[in-house]
Phi, psi and omega in degrees: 000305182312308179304323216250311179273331165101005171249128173271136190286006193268282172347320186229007179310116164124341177235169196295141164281011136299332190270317164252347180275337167345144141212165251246357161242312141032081192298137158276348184295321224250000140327298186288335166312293181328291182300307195278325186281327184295315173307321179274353177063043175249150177282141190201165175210158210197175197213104170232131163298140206218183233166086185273189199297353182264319193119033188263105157327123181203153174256148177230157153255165189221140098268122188270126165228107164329134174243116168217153175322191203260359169243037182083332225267166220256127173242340196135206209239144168255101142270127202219125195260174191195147183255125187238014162331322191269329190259032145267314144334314155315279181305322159311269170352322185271325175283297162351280180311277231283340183305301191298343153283013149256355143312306164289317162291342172275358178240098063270325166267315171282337197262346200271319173334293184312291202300326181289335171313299182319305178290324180268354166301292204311334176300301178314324178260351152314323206273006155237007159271175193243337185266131145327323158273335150317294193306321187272333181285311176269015127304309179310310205272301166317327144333301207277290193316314184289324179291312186288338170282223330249348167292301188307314153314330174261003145288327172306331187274339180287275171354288194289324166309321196266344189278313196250303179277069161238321175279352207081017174281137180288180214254000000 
């Protein structure tokens, strides 16, 4: 405990880890959820952000199991902490990520749309014109259609480099 929080048990005997692990990210709802199940005296389990004595962010899950003697009475709380810091993080990283794949896919179903929209209108009025210069102008404009989907894959494709293998993500 001393080692990992940074707190000497002299420091903090006698008070709530509430009182010292708080910070400033910290939910107070799910304190305060802690303070009403402890009070009903229930077994529970919690997820809290936390704050060791240098201002080091850190998560804990807690299980609580009521502790009482061989006549009911209430002795207090059996509690066991778990340091979850790296898979909330995990969990950051992952909502991160999955925000920026619906970034790509909404620019990959909308932007990619259009230039192909283009292209298979622009096919369709090759197969009725008749003159060679009709025909040549709607080459230009399938030309013009094709670069811009090819702009547009290789931004989907930056996006995807710099967003996921930059974290280290495999390609």
């Amino acid at each position: 405990f001393e080692d990992f929080t940074g707190y000497a048990f002299d420091d903090v005997a006698g008070y709530s880890p509430a009182t010292f692990f708080a910070g400033e990210e910290t939910d107070m709802d799910v304190l305060s959820d802690i303070l009403r199940k402890k009070k009903a005296m229930e077994s529970f389990s919690t997820e809290v952000n936390c704050h060791n004595k240098f201002g080091t962010k850190f998560w804990v899950s807690g299980e609580y199991t009521p502790f009482f003697d061989d006549n009911h009475n209430f002795l207090g709380y059996i509690a066991v902490y778990n340091d979850i810091t790296r898979l909330k993080q995990k969990e950051n990283d992952t909502a991160r990520q999955n925000q920026k794949l619906k970034e790509v896919a909404w620019l990959s179903s909308h932007e990619v749309r259009r230039p192909i929209a283009n292209i298979i209108g622009l096919a369709n009025m090759m197969k009725a014109a008749q003159y060679m210069d009709e025909k040549v102008k709607i080459l230009e404009n399938i030309n013009k259609s094709a670069e811009e989907l090819d702009r547009i894959v290789h931004t989907i494709n930056t996006t995807i480099e710099t967003e996921f293998v930059r974290e280290g993500q495999p390609r």
